[in-house]
C-alpha positions in Angstrom: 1.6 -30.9 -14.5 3.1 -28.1 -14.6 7.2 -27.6 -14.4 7.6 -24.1 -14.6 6.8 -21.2 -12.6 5.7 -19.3 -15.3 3.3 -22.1 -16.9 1.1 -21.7 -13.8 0.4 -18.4 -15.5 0.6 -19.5 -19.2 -2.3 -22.2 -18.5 -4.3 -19.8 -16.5 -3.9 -17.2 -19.3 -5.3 -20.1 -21.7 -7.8 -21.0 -19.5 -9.5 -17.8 -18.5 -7.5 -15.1 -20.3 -10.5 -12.4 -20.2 -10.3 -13.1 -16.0 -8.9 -10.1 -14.2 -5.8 -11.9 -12.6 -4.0 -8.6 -10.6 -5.8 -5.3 -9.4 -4.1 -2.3 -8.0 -5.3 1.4 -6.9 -3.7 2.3 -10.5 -4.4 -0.8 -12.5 -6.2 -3.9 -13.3 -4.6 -6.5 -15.4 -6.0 -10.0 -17.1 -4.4 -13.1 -16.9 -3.7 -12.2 -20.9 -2.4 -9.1 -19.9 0.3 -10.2 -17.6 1.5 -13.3 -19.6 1.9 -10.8 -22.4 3.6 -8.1 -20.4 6.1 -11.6 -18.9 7.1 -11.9 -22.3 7.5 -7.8 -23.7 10.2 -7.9 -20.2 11.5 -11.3 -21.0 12.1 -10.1 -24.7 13.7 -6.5 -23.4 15.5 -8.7 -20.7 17.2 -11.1 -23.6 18.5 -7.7 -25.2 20.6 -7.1 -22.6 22.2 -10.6 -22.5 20.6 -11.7 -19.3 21.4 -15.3 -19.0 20.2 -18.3 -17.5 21.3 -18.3 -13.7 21.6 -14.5 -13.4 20.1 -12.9 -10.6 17.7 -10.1 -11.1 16.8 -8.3 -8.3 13.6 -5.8 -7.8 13.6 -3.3 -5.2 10.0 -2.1 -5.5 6.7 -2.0 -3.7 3.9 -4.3 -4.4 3.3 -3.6 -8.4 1.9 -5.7 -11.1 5.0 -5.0 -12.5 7.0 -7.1 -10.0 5.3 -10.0 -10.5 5.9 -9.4 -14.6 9.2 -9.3 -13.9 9.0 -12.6 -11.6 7.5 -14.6 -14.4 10.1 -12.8 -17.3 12.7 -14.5 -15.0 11.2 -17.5 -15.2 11.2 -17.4 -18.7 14.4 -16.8 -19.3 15.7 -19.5 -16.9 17.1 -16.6 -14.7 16.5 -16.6 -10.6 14.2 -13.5 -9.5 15.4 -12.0 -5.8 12.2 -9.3 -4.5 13.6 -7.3 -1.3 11.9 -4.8 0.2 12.1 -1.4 -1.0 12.8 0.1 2.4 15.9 -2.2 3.2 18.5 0.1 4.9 21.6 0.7 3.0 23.7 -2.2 5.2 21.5 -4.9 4.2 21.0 -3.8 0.9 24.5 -3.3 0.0 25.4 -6.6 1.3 22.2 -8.6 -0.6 23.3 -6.4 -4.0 27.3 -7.9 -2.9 26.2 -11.7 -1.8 23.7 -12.4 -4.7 25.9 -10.1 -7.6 22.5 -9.4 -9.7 23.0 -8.4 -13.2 19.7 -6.2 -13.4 18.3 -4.6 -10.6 14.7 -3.2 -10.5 14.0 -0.4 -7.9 12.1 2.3 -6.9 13.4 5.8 -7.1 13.3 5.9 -3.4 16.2 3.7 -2.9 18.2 3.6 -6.2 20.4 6.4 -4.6 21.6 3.3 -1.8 22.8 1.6 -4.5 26.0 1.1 -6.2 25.9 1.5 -9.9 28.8 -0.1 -11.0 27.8 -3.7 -9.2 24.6 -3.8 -12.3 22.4 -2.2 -14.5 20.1 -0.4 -12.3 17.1 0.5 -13.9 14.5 3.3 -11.9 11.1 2.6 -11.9 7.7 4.4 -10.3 5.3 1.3 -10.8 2.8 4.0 -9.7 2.7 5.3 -13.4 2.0 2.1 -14.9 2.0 3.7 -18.7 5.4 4.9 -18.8 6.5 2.7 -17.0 6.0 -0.3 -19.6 7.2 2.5 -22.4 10.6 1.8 -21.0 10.8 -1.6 -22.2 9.6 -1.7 -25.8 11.9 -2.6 -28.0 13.4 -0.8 -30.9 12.3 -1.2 -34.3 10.0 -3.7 -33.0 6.0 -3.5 -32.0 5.4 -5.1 -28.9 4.1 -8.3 -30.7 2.9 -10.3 -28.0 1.5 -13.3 -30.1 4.9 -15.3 -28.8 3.4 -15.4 -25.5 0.6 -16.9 -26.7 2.3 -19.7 -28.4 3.7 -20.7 -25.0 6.9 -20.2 -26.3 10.1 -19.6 -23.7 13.6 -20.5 -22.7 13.3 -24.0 -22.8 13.9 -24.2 -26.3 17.2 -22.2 -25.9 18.4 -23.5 -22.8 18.8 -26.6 -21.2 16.5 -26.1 -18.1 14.7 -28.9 -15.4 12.5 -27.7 -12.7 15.3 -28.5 -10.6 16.9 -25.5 -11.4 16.6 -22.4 -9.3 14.2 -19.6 -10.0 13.8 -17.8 -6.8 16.4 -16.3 -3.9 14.3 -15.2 -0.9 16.4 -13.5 1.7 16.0 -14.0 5.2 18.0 -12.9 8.5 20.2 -14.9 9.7 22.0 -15.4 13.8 24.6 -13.7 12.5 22.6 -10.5 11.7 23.7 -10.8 7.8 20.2 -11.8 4.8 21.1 -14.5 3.8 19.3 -16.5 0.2 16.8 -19.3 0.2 17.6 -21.1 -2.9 14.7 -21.9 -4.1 14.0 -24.1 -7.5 10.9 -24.4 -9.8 9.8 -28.1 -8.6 10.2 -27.2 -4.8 8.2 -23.9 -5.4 5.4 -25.4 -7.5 5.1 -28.5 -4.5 4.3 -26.3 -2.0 1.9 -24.0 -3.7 0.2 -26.9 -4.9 0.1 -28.4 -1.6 -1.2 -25.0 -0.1 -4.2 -24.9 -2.6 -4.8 -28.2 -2.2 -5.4 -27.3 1.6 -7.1 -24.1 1.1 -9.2 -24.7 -2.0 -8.8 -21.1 -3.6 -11.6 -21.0 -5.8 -12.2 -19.0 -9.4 -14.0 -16.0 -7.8 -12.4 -15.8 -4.8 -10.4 -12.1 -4.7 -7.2 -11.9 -2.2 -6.3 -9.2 -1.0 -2.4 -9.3 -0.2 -1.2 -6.7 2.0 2.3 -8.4 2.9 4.8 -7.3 0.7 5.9 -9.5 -2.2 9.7 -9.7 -0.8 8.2 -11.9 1.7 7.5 -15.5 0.5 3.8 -15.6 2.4 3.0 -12.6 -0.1 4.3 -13.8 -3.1 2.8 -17.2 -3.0 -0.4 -15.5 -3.1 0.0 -15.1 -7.0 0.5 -18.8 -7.1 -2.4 -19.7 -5.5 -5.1 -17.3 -7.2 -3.3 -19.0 -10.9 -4.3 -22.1 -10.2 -8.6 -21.7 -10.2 -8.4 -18.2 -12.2 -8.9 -16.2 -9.0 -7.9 -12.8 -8.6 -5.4 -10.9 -7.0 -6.1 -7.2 -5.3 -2.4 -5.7 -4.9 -2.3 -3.4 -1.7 0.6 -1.8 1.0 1.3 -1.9 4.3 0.1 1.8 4.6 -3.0 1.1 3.9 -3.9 -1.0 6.6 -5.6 1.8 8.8 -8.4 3.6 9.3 -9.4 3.2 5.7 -8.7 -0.6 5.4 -12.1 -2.1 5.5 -13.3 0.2 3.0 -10.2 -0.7 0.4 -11.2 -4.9 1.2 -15.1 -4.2 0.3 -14.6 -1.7 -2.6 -12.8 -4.5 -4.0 -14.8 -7.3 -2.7 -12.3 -9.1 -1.1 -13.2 -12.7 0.2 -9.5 -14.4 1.3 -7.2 -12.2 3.7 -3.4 -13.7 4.2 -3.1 -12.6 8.1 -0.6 -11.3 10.1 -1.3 -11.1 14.0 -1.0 -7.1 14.5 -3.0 -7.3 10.8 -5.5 -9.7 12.4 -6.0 -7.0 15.2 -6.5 -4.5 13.6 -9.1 -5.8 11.4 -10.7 -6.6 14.4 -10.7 -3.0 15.9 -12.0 -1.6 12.7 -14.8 -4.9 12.1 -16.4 -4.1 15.5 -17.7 -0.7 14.4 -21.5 -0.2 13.2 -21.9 -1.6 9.6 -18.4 -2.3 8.6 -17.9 -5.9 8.3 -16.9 -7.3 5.1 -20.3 -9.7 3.9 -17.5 -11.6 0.8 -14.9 -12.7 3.3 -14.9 -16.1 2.8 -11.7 -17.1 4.6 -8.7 -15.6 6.6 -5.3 -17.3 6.8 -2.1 -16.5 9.2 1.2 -17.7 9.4 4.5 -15.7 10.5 4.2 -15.7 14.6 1.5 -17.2 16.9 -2.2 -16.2 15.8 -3.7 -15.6 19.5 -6.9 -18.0 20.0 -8.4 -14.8 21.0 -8.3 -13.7 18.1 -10.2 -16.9 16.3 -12.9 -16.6 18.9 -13.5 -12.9 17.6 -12.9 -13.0 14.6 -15.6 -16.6 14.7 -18.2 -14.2 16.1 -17.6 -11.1 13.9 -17.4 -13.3 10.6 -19.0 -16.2 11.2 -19.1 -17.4 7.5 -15.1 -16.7 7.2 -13.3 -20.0 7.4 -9.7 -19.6 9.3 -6.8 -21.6 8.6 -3.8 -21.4 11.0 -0.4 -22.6 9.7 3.2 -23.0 10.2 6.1 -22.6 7.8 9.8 -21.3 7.3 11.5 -20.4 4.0 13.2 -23.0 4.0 10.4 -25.0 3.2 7.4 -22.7 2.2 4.8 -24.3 4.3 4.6 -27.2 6.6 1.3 -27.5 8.3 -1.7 -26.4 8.0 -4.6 -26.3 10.3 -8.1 -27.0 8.7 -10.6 -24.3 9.3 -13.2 -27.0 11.4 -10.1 -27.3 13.6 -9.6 -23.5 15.1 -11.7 -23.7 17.7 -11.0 -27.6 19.1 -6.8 -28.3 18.3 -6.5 -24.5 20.4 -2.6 -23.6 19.9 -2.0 -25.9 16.9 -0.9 -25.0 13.4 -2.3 -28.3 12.0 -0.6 -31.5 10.2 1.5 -31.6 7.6 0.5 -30.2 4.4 0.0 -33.3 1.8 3.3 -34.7 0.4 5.2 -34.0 3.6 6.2 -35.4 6.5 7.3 -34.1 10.0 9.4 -35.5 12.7 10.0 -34.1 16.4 13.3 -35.4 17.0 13.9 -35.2 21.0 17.5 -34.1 22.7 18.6 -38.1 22.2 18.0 -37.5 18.9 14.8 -40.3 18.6 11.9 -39.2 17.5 9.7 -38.1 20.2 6.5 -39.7 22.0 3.3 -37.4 21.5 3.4 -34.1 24.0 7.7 -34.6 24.2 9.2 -31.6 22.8 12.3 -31.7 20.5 13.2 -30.4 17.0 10.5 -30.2 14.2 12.9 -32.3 11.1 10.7 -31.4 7.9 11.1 -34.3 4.7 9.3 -33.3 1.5 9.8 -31.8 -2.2 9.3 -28.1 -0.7 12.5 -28.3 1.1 14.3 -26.3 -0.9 18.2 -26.5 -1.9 20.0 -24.6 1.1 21.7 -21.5 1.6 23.5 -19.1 -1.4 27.5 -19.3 -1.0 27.0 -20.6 2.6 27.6 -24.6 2.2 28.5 -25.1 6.3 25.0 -23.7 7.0 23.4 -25.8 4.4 25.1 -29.3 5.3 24.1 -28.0 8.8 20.5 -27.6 8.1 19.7 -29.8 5.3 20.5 -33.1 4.1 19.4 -35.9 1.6 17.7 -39.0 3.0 20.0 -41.9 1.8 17.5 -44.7 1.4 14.3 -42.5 -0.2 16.6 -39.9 -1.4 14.2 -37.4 0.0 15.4 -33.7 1.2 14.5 -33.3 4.9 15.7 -29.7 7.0 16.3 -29.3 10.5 14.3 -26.4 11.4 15.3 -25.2 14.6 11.4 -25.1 15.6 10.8 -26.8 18.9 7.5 -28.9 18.6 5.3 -31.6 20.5 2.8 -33.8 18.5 -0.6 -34.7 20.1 -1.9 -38.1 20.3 -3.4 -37.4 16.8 -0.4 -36.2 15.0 -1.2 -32.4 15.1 1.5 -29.7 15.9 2.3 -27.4 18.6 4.9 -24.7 18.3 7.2 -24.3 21.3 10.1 -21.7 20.4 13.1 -21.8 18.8 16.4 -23.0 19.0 18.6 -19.4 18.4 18.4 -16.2 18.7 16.2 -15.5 15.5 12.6 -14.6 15.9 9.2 -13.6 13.9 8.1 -10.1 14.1 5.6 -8.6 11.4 6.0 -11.9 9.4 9.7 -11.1 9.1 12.8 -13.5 11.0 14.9 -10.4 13.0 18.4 -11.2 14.6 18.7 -10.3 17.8 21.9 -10.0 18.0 21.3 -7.7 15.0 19.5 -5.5 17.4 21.9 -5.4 19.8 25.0 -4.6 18.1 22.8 -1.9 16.7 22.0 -0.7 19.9 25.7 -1.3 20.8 27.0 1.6 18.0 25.4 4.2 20.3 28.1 6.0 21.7 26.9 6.3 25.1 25.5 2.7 25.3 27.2 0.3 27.5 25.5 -3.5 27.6 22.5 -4.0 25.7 20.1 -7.5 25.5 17.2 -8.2 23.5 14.4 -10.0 25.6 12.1 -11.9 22.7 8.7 -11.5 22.3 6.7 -14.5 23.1 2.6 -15.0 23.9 2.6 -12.5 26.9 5.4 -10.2 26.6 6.7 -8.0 24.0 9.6 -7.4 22.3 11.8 -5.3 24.8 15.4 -3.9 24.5 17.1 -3.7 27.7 20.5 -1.2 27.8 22.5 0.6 30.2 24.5 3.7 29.9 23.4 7.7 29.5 21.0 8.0 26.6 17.7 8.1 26.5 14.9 5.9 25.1 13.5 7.7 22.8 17.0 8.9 21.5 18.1 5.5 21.5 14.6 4.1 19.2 15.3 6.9 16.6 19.2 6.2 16.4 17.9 2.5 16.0 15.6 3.4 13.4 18.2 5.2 10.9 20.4 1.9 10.9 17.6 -1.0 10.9 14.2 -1.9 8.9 11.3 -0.6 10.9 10.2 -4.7 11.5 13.7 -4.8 13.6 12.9 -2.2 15.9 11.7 -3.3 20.0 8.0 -2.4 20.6 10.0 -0.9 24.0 13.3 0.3 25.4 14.2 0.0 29.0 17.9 1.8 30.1 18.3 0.3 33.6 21.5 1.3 36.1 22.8 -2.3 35.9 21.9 -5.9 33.6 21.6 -8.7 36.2 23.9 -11.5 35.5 24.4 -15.4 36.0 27.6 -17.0 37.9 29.1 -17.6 34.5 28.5 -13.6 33.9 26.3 -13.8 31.1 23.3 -11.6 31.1 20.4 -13.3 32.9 17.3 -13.0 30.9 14.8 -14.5 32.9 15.7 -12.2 36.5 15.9 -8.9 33.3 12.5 -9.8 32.4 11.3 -10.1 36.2 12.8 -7.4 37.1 11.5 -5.3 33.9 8.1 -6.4 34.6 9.0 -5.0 38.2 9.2 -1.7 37.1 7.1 -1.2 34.6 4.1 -2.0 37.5 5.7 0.5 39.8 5.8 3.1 37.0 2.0 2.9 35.3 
């Protein structure tokens, strides 16, 4: 059983260490080659006194180094925290403040956001993979790499459990401030087990991960291909275009982690002549509502592919998943809990709730993971320790109704945080954003939900489009509104506060009279 994050890849090295475990546009690496290039960075990483507990944060696009560097960490007993590499220089100062990293990977593209003196920033183009690694060879030293292959690591050095932490995954918050997921070795290792136990990732399968690995639905993609020897095929965002499908079959891709607006496009591009992909085995989505629409199609396109829908936060990983024989019968549920956990809707008396009452989803399990970085209200809030199994359960802020059979249906949320391209955005985030505008006056975020999408509503004299591109200087382009409406006047309720169901009405209203 493994305890470590980094023996996942240790005993896939030692299982099938000729296997190609990562592939890139600029490089292909075996499960050899990245346990030995772990340890040449947890070696260079122990020269400059990096302790266990230190943070290291990478700032980079998807690379084969970053998940190097995520192993190294592991190694060393240190905690890993991937952000995105196109974080605006708010968030990213206040991540680089709140977690105090002692290295920071990044790309050259953002290095100049940062402030030197906080760490050791070290600037990095994983698109040159050979000079890259020439960085971090030691002096007076060949890279002997024979260490890695005696399994050895930090546990001799340092007293470590797989209760301590190895990841911080950042996440938006009500308050419009990231704040870190602690997330320990044990919890981590539960819930990718869990997942593979679900979707059986098998030794030949290829994934092709196009979410970023800042985002815990990416990353865990390299847990899941280490467990059968499968590969993974490293892409970007930008690539999901015209020139997708041919990326997915040059590199025979047969299991695709799904995002809805991901989803469609792969439809759009599936449905012309000849270009399906004849490997896909299996699609998977999680990160906002996968439109049963979008099964039916995607059923008829590929009907070999096997789709599983699912739910999760990061405070947990995962909690259900929906088998694939299911997506066409439990229409609009995201499945049963995932093996080892167990779920609870919890109605307003605060009793759990008959089947088809909605209340809070309360997740128990190992995955829950140990609460919030420097922010103990929020965690005593959120999670807690069950005093007779001594279980860790979390309030998830999910709104939920069970079937008669136990399966789950998603209902909303409890704040004002929502989903959009896989990431949790702050609306009141948005609006203060909005708010900075000089010649803005009132502004309110309508969420997007099944039929309507996300729309900013504001009134003063600017206009929309000047509005969307002083937006888009001051927030990550996930947090932008798929539309902006300036309006003469926000419709309120007798209390005064902005009424959002009349704004959406009335929103509605005049978008019919203007198309």
């Amino acid at each position: 059983m493994n305890q470590y994050i980094h023996e996942l890849l240790d005993d896939a090295a030692s299982r099938y260490p000729d296997k190609v475990a990562v592939i890139t546009d600029s490089s292909s690496w075996s499960y050899a080659d990245l346990m030995k290039r772990s340890s040449q960075l947890y070696r260079w990483l122990k020269t400059k006194d990096v302790q266990a507990g230190d943070r290291i944060l990478c700032a980079m696009p998807n690379s084969s180094f970053v998940l190097a560097a995520l192993f190294a960490a592991s190694r060393l007993g240190a905690i890993f925290v991937p952000i995105h590499e196109e974080l605006k220089s708010k968030n990213l100062s206040y991540i680089v403040s709140d977690c105090e990293p002692i290295i920071v990977f990044a790309s050259s593209s953002i290095v100049g956001l940062l402030d030197a003196g906080l760490s050791t920033v070290v600037v990095l183009d994983a698109a040159d993979e050979a000079s890259l690694w020439e960085l971090f060879s030691l002096e007076n030293e060949q890279p002997k790499l024979a260490d890695a292959d005696q399994g050895m690591f930090s546990r001799q050095e340092v007293e470590l459990t797989s209760d301590y932490p190895v990841l911080f995954i950042y996440t938006s918050g009500s308050t419009g401030n990231p704040k870190a997921v602690i997330s320990t070795h044990k919890q981590v290792l539960f819930a990718a087990s869990s997942i593979q136990q679900c979707l059986q990732v098998q030794h030949d399968d290829i994934i092709g991960n196009f979410l970023p690995l800042s985002f815990d639905y990416g990353l865990y993609q390299m847990f899941l291909v280490c467990y059968e020897g499968a590969t993974l095929a490293l892409g970007h965002k930008k690539d999901i275009g015209p020139m997708w499908l041919k990326k997915l079959y040059a590199w025979g891709v047969t299991g695709l982690p799904l995002m809805p607006a991901m989803a469609d496009g792969l439809l759009k591009l599936s449905q012309r002549p000849r270009s399906q992909l004849p490997a896909l085995r299996f699609v998977t989505n999680t990160g906002a509502a996968f439109p049963s629409s979008y099964v039916d199609s995607l059923s008829h396109l590929y009907p070999q592919c096997r789709i599983f829908l699912m739910y999760g936060l990061t405070e947990c990983k995962r909690v259900a998943i929906l088998p694939a024989e299911e997506a066409r019968v439990k229409v609009g549920s995201v499945g049963k809990p995932i093996p080892g956990t167990t779920c609870k809707v919890i109605n307003k008396e605060g009793c759990e709730a008959e089947p088809f009452e909605t209340g809070e989803l309360v997740v128990s399990g190992p995955h829950v993971m140990s609460g919030y970085w420097k922010l103990p209200e929020l965690t005593a809030k959120r999670f807690g320790i069950a005093k007779d199994t001594g279980e860790r359960y979390l309030y998830t802020g999910d709104f939920f109704y069970t079937d008669e059979e136990g399966y789950l249906y998603y209902q909303g949320r409890s704040d004002d945080v929502f989903k959009q391209q896989g990431y949790r955005v702050s609306a009141i985030e948005i609006e203060e954003t909005a708010l900075s505008h000089p010649s803005v006056r009132l502004a309110v975020l309508l969420k997007p939900d099944e039929h309507h999408e996300c729309v900013l509503a504001v009134t003063g004299q600017v206009g929309e489009r000047e509005l969307l591109l002083f937006m888009a200087e001051h927030l990550e382009y996930y947090k932008l509104p798929e539309r902006i409406v300036v309006l003469d006047a926000l419709p309120t309720t007798l209390n005064g506060k902005i009424d959002k169901q009349v704004l959406k009405i009335s929103i509605e209203s005049f978008h019919n009279q203007t198309t």
